[in-house]
PDB file of the backbone (N, CA, C, O) and the ligand in Angstrom, with CONECT records:
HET     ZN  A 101       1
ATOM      1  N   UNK A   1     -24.696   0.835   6.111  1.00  0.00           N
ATOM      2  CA  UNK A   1     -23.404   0.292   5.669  1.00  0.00           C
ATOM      3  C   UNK A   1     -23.624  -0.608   4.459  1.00  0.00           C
ATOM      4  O   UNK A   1     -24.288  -1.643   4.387  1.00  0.00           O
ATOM      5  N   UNK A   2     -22.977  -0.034   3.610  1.00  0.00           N
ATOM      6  CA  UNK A   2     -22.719  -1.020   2.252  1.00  0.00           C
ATOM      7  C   UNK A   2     -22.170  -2.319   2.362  1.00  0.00           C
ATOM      8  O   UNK A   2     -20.970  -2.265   2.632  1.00  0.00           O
ATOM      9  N   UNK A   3     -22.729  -3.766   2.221  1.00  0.00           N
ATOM     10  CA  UNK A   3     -22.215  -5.050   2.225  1.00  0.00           C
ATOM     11  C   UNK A   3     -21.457  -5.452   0.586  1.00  0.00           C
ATOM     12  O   UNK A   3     -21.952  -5.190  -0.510  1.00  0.00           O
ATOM     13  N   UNK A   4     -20.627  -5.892   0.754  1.00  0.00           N
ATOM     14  CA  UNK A   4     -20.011  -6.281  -0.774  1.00  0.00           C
ATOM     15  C   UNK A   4     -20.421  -8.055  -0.611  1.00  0.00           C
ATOM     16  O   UNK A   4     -20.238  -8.816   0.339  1.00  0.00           O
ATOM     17  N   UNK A   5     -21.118  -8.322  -2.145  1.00  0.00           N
ATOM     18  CA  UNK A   5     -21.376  -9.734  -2.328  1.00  0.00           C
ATOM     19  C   UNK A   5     -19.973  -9.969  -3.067  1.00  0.00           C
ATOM     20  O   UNK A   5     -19.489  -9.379  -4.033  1.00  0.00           O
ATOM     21  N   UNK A   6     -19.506 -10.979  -2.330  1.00  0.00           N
ATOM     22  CA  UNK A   6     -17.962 -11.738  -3.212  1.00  0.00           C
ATOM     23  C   UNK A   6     -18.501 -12.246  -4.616  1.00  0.00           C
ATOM     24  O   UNK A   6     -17.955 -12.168  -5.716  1.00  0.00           O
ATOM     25  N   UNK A   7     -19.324 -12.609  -4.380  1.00  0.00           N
ATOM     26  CA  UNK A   7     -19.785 -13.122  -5.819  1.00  0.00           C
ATOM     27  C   UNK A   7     -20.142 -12.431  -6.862  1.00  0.00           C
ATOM     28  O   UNK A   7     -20.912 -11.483  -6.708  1.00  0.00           O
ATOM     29  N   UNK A   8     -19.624 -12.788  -8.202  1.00  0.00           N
ATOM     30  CA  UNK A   8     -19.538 -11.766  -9.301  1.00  0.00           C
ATOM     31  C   UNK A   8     -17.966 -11.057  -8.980  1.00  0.00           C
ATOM     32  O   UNK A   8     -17.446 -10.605 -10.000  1.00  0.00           O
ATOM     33  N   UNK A   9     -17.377 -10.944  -8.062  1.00  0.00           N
ATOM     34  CA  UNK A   9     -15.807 -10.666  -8.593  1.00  0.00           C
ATOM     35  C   UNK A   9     -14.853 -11.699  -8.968  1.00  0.00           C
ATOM     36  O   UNK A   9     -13.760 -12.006  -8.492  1.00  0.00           O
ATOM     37  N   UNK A  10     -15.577 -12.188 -10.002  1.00  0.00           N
ATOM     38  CA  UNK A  10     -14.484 -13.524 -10.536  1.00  0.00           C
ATOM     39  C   UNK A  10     -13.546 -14.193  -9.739  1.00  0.00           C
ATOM     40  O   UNK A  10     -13.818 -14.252  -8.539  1.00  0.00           O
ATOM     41  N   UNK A  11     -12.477 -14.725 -10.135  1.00  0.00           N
ATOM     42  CA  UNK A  11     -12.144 -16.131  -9.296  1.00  0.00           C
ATOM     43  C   UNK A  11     -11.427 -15.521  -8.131  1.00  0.00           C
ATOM     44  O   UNK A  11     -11.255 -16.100  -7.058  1.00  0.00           O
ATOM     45  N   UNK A  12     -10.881 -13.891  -8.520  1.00  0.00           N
ATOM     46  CA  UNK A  12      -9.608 -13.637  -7.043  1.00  0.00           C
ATOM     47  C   UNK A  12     -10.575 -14.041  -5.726  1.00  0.00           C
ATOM     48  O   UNK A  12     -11.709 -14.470  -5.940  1.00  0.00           O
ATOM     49  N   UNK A  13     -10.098 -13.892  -4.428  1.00  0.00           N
ATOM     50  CA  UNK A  13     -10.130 -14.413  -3.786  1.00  0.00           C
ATOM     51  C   UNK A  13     -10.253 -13.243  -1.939  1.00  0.00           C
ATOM     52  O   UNK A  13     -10.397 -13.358  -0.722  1.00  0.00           O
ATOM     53  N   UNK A  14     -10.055 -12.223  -3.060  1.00  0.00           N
ATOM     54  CA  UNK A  14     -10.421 -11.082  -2.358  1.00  0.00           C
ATOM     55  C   UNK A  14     -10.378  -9.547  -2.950  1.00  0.00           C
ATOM     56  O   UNK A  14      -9.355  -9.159  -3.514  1.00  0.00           O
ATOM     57  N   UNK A  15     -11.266  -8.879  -2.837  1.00  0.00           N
ATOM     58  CA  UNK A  15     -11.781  -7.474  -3.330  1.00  0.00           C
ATOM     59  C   UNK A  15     -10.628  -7.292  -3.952  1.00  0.00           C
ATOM     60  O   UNK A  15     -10.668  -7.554  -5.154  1.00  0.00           O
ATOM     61  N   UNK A  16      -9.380  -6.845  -3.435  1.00  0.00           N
ATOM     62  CA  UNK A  16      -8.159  -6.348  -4.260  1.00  0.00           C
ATOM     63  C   UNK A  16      -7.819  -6.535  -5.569  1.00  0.00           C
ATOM     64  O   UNK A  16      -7.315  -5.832  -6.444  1.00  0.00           O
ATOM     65  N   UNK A  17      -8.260  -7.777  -5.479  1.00  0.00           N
ATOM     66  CA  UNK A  17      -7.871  -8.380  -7.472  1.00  0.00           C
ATOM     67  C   UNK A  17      -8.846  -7.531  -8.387  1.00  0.00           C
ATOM     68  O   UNK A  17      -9.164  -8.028  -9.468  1.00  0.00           O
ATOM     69  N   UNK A  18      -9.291  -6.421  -8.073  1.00  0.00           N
ATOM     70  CA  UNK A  18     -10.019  -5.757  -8.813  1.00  0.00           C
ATOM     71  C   UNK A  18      -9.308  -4.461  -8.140  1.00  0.00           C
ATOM     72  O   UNK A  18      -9.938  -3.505  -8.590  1.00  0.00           O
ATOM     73  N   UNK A  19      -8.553  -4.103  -7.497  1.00  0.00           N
ATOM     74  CA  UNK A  19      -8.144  -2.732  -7.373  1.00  0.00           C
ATOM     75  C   UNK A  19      -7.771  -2.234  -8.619  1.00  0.00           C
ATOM     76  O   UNK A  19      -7.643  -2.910  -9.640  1.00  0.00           O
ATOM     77  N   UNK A  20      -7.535  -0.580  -8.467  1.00  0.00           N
ATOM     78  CA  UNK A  20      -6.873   0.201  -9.701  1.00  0.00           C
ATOM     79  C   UNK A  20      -5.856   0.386  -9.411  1.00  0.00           C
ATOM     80  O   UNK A  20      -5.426   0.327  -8.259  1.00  0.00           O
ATOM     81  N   UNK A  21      -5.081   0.722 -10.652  1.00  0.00           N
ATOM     82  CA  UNK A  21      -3.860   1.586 -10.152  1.00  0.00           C
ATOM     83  C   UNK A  21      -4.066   2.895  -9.419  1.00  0.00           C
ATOM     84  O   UNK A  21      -5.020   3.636  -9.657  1.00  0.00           O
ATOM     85  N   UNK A  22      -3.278   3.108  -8.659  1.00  0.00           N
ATOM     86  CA  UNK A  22      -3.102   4.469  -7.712  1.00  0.00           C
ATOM     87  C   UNK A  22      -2.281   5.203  -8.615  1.00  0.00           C
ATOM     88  O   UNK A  22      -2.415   6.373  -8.255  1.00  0.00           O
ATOM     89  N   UNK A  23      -1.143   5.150 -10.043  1.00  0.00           N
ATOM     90  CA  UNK A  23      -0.588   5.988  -9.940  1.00  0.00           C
ATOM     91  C   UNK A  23      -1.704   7.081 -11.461  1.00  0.00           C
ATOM     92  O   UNK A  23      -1.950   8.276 -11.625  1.00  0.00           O
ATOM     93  N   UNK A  24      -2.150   5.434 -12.442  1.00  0.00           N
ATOM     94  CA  UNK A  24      -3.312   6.349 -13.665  1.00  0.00           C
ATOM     95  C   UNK A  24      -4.429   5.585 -14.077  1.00  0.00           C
ATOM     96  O   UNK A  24      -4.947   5.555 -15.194  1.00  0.00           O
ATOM     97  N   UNK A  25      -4.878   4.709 -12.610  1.00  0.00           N
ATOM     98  CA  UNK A  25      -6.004   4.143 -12.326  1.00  0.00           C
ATOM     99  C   UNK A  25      -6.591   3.009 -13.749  1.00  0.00           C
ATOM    100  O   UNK A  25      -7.644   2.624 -14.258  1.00  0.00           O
ATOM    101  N   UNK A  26      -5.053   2.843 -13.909  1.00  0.00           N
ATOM    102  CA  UNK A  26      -5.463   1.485 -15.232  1.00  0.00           C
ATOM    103  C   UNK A  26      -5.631   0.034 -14.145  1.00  0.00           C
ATOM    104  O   UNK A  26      -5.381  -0.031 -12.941  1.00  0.00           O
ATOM    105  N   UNK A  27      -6.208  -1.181 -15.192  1.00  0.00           N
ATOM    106  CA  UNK A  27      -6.326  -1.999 -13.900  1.00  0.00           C
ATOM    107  C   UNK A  27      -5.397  -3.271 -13.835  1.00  0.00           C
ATOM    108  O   UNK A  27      -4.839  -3.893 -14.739  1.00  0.00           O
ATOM    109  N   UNK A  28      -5.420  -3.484 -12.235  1.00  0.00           N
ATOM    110  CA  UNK A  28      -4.370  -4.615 -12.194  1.00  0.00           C
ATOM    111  C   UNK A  28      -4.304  -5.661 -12.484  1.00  0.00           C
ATOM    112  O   UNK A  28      -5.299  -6.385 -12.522  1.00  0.00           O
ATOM    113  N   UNK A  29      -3.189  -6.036 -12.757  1.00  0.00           N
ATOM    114  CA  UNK A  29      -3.255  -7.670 -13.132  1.00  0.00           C
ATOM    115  C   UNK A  29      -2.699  -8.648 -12.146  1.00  0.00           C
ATOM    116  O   UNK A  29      -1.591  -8.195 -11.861  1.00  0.00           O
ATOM    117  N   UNK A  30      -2.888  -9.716 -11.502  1.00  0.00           N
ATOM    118  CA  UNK A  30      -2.497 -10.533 -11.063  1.00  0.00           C
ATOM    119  C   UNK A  30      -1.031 -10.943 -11.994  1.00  0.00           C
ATOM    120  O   UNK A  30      -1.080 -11.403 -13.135  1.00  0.00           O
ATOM    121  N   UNK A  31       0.227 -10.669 -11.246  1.00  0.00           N
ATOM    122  CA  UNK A  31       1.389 -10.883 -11.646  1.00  0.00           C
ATOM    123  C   UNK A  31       2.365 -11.872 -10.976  1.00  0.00           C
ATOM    124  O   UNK A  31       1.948 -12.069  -9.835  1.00  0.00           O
ATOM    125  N   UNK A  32       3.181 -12.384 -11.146  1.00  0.00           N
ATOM    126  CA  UNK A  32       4.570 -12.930 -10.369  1.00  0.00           C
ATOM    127  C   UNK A  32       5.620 -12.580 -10.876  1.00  0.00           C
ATOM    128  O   UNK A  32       6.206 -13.099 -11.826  1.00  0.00           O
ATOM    129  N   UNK A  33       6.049 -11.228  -9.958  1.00  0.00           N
ATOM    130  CA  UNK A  33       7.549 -10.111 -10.050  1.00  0.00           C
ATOM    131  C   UNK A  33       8.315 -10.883  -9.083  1.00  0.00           C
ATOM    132  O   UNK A  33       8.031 -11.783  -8.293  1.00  0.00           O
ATOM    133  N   UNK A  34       9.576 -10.135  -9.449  1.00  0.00           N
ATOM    134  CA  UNK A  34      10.193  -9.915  -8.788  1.00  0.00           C
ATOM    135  C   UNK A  34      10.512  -8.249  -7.841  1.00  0.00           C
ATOM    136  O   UNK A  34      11.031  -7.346  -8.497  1.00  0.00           O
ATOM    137  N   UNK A  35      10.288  -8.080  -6.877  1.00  0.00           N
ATOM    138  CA  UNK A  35      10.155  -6.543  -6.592  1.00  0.00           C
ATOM    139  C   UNK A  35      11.304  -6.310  -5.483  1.00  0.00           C
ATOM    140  O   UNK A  35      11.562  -7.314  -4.820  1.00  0.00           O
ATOM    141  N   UNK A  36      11.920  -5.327  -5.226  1.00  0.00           N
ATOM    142  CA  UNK A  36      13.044  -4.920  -4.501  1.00  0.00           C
ATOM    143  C   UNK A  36      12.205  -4.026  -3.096  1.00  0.00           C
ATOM    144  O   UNK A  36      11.515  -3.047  -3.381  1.00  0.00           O
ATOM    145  N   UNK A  37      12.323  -4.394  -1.867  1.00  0.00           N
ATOM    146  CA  UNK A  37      12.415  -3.835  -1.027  1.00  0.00           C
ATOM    147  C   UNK A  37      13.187  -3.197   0.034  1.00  0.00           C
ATOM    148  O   UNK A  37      13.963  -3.992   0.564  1.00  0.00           O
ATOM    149  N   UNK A  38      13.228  -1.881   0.570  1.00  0.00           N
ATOM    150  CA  UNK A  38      14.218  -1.284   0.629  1.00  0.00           C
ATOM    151  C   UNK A  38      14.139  -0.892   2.216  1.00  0.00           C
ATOM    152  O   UNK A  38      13.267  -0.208   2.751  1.00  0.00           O
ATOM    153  N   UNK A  39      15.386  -1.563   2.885  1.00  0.00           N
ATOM    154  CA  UNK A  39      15.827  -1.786   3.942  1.00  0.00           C
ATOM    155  C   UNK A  39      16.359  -0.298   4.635  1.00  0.00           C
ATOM    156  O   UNK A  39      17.327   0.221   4.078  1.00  0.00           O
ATOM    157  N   UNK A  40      15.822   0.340   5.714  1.00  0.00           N
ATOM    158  CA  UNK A  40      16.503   1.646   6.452  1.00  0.00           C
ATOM    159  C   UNK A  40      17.025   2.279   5.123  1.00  0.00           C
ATOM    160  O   UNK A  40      16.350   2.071   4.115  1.00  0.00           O
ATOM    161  N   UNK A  41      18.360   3.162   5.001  1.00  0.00           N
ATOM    162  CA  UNK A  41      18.838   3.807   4.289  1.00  0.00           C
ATOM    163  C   UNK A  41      19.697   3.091   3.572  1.00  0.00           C
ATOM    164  O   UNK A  41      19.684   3.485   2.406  1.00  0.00           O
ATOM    165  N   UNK A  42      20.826   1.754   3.842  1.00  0.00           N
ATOM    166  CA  UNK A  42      21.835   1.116   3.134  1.00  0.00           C
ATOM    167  C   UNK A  42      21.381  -0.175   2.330  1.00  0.00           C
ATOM    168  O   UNK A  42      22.226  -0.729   1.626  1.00  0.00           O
ATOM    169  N   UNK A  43      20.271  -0.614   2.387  1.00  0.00           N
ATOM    170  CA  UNK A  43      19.793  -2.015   1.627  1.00  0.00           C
ATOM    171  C   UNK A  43      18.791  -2.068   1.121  1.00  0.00           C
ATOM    172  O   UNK A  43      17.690  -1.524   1.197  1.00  0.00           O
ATOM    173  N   UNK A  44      19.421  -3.019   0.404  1.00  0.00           N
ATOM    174  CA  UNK A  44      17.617  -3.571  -0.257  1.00  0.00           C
ATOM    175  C   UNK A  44      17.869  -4.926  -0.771  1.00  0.00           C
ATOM    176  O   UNK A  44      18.755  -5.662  -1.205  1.00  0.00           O
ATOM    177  N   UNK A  45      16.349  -4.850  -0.430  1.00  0.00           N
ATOM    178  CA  UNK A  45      16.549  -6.659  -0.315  1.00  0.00           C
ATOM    179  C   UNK A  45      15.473  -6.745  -1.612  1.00  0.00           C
ATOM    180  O   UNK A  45      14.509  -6.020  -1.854  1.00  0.00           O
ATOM    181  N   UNK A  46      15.944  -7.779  -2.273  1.00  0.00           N
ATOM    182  CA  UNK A  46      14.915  -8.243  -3.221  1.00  0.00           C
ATOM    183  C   UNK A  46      14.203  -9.715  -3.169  1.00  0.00           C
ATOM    184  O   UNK A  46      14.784 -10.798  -3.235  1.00  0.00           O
ATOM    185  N   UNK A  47      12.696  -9.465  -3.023  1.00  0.00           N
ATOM    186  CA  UNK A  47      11.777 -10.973  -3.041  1.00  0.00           C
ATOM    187  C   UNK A  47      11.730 -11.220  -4.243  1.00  0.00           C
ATOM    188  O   UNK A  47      11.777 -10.241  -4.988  1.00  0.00           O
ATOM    189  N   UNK A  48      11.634 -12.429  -4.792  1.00  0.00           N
ATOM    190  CA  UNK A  48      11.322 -13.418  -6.184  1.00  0.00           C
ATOM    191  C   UNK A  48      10.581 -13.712  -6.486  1.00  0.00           C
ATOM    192  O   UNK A  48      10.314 -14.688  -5.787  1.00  0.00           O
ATOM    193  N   UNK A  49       9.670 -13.542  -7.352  1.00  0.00           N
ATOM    194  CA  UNK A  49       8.318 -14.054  -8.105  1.00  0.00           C
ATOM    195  C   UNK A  49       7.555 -14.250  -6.570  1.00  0.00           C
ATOM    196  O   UNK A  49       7.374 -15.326  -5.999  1.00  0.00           O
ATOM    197  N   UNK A  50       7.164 -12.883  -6.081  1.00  0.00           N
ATOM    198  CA  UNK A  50       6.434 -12.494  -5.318  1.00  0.00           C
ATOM    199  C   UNK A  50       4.914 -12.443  -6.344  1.00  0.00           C
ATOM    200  O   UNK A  50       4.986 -12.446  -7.573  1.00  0.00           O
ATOM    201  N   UNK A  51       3.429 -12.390  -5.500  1.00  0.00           N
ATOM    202  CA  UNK A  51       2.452 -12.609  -6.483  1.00  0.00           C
ATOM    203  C   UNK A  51       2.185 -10.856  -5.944  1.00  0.00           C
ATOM    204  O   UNK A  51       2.157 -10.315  -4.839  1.00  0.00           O
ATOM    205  N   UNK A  52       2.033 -10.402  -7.261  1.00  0.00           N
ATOM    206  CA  UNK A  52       1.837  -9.181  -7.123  1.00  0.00           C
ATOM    207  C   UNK A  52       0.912  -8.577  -8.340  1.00  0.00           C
ATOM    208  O   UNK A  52       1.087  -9.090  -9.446  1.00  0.00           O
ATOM    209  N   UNK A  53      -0.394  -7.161  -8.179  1.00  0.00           N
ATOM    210  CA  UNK A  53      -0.908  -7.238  -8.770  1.00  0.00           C
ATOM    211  C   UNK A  53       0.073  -6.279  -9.631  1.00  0.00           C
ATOM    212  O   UNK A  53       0.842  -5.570  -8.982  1.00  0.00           O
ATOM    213  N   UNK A  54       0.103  -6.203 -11.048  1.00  0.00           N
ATOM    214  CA  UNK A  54       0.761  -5.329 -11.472  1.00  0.00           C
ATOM    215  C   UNK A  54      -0.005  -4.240 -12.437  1.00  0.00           C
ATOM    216  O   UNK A  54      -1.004  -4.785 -12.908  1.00  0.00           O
ATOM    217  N   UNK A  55       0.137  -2.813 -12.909  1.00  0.00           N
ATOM    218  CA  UNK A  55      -1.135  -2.169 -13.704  1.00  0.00           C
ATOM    219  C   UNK A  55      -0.349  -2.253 -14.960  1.00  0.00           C
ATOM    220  O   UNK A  55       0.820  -1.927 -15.165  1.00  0.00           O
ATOM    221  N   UNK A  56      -1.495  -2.905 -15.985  1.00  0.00           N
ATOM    222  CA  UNK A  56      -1.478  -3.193 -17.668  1.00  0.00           C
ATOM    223  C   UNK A  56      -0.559  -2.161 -18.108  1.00  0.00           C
ATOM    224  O   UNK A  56       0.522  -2.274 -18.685  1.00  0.00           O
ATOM    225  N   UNK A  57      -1.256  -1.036 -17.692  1.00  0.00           N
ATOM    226  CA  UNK A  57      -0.624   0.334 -18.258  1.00  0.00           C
ATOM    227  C   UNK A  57       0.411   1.231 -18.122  1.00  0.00           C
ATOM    228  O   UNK A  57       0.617   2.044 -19.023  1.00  0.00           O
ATOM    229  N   UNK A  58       1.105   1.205 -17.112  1.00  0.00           N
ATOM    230  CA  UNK A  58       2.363   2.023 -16.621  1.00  0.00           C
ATOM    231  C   UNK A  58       2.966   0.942 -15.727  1.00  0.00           C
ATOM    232  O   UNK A  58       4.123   1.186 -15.387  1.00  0.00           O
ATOM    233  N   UNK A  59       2.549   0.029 -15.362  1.00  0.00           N
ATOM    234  CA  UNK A  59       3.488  -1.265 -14.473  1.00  0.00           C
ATOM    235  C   UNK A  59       3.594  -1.274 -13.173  1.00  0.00           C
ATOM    236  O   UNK A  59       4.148  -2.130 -12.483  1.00  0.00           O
ATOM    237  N   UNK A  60       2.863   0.037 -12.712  1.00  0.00           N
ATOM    238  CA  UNK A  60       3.305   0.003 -10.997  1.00  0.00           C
ATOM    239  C   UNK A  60       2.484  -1.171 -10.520  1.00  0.00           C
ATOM    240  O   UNK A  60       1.392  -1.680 -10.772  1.00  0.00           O
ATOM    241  N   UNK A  61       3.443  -1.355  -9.768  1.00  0.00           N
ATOM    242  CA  UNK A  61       3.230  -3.042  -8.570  1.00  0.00           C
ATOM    243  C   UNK A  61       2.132  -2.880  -7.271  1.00  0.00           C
ATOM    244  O   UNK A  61       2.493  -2.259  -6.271  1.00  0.00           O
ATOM    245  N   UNK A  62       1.297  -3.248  -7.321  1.00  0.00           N
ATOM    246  CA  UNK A  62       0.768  -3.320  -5.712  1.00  0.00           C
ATOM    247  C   UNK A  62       0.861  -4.659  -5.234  1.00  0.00           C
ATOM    248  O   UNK A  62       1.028  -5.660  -5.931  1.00  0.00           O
ATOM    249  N   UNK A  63       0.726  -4.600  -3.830  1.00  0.00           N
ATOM    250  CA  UNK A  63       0.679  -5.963  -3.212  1.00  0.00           C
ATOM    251  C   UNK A  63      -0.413  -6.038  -2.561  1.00  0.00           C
ATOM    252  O   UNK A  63      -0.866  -5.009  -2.060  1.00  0.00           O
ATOM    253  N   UNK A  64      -1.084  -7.266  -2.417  1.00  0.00           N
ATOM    254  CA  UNK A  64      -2.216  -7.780  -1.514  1.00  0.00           C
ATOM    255  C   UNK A  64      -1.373  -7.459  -0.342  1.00  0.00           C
ATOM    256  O   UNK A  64      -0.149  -7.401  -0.221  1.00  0.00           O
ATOM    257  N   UNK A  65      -2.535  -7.227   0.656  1.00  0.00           N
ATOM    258  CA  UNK A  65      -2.079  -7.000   2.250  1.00  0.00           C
ATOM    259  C   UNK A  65      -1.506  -8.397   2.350  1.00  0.00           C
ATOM    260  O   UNK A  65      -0.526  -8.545   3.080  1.00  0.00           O
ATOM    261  N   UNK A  66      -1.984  -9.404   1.725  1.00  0.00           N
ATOM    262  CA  UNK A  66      -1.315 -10.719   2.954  1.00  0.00           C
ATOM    263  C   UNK A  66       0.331 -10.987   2.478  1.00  0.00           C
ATOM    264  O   UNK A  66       1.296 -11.192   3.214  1.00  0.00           O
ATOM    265  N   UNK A  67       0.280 -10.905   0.933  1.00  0.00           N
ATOM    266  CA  UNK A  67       1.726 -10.732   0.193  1.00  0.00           C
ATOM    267  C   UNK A  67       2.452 -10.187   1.239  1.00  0.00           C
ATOM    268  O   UNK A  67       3.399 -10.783   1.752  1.00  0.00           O
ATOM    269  N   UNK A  68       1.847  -8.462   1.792  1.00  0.00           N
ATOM    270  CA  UNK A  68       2.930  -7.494   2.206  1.00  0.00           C
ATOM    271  C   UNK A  68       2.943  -7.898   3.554  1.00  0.00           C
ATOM    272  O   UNK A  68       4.040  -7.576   4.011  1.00  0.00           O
ATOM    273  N   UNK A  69       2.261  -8.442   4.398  1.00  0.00           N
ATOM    274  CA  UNK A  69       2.119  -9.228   5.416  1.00  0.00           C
ATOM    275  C   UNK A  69       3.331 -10.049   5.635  1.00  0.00           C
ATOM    276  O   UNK A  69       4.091 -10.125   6.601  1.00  0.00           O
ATOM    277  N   UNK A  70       3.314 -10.652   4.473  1.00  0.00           N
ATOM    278  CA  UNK A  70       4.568 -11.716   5.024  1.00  0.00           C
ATOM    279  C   UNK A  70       5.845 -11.431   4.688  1.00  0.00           C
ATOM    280  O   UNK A  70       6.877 -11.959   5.102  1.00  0.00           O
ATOM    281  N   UNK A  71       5.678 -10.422   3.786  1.00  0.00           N
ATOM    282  CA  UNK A  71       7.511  -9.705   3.215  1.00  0.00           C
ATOM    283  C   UNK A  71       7.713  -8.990   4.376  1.00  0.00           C
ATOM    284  O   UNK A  71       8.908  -9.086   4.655  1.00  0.00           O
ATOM    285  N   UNK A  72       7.092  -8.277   5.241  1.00  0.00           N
ATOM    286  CA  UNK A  72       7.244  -7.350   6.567  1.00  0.00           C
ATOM    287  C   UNK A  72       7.607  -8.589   7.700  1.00  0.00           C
ATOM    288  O   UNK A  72       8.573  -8.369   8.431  1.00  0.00           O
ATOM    289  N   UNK A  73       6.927  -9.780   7.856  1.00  0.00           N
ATOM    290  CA  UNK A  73       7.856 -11.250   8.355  1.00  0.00           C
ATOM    291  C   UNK A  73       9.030 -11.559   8.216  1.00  0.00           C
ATOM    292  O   UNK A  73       9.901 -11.911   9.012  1.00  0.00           O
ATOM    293  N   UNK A  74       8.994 -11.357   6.819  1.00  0.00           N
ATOM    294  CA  UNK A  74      10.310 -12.118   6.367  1.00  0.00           C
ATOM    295  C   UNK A  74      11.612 -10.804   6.439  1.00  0.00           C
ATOM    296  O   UNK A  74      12.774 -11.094   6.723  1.00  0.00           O
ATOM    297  N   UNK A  75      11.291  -9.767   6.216  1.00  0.00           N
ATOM    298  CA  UNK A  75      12.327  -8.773   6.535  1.00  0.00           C
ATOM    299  C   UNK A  75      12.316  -8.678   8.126  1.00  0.00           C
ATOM    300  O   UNK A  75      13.386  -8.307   8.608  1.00  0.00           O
ATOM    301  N   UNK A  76      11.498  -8.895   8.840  1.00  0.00           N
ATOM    302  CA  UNK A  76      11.708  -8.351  10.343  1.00  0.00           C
ATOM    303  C   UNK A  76      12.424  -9.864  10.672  1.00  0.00           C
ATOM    304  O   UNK A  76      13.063  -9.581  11.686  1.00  0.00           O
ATOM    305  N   UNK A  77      12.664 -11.175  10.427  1.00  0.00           N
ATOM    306  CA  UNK A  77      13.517 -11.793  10.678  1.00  0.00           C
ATOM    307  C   UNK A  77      14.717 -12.274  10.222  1.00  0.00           C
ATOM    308  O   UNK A  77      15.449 -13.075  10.804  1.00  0.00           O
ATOM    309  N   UNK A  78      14.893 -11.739   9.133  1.00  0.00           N
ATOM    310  CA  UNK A  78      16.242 -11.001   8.598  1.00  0.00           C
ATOM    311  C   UNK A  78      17.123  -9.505   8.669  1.00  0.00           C
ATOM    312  O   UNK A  78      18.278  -9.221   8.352  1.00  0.00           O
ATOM    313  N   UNK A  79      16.201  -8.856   9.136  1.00  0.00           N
ATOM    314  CA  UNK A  79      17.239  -7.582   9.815  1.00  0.00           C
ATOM    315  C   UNK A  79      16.324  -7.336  10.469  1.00  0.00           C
ATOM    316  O   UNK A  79      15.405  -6.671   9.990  1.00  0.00           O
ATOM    317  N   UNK A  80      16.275  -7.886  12.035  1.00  0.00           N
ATOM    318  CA  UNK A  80      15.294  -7.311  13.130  1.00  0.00           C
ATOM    319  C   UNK A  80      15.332  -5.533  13.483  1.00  0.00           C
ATOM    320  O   UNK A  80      16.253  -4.804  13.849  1.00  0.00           O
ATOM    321  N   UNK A  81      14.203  -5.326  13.249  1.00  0.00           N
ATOM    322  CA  UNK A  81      14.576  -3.822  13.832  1.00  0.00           C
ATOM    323  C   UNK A  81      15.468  -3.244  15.290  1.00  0.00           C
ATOM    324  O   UNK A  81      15.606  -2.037  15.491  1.00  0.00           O
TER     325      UNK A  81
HETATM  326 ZN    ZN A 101      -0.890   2.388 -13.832  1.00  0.00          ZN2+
END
């Protein structure tokens, strides 16, 4: 099993801040969007200067698991399933 040394991936704070883009593998940037999430079939809710990584090159948004962690909180106690 391969061990990853944290050290040497600059200041983020976990592996991700070095992910690629998934959609043309340009790389992400540590951002603060605003991004729309989309509720069953009739809503969507939008979070605010959420920290999100965003790609230089075409703009698609990823989120750190803990980001999406807590927007999946914060929507399940605003429209409980
Ligand atoms: Zn991209």
């Amino acid at each position: 099993m391969r061990v990853r040394d944290r050290k040497g991936w600059g200041t983020g704070s976990s592996l991700e801040d070095k992910m690629r883009c998934r959609v043309c593998k340009g790389l992400l940037e540590p951002r603060v969007t605003d991004l729309p999430f989309k509720i069953g079939d009739s809503a969507i809710v939008i979070f605010k200067r959420l920290p999100a990584l965003q790609c230089g090159q075409c703009g698609e948004a990823e989120l750190k698991q803990a980001t999406m962690a807590r927007v999946d909180q914060t929507l399940a106690s605003v429209y409980p399933a």
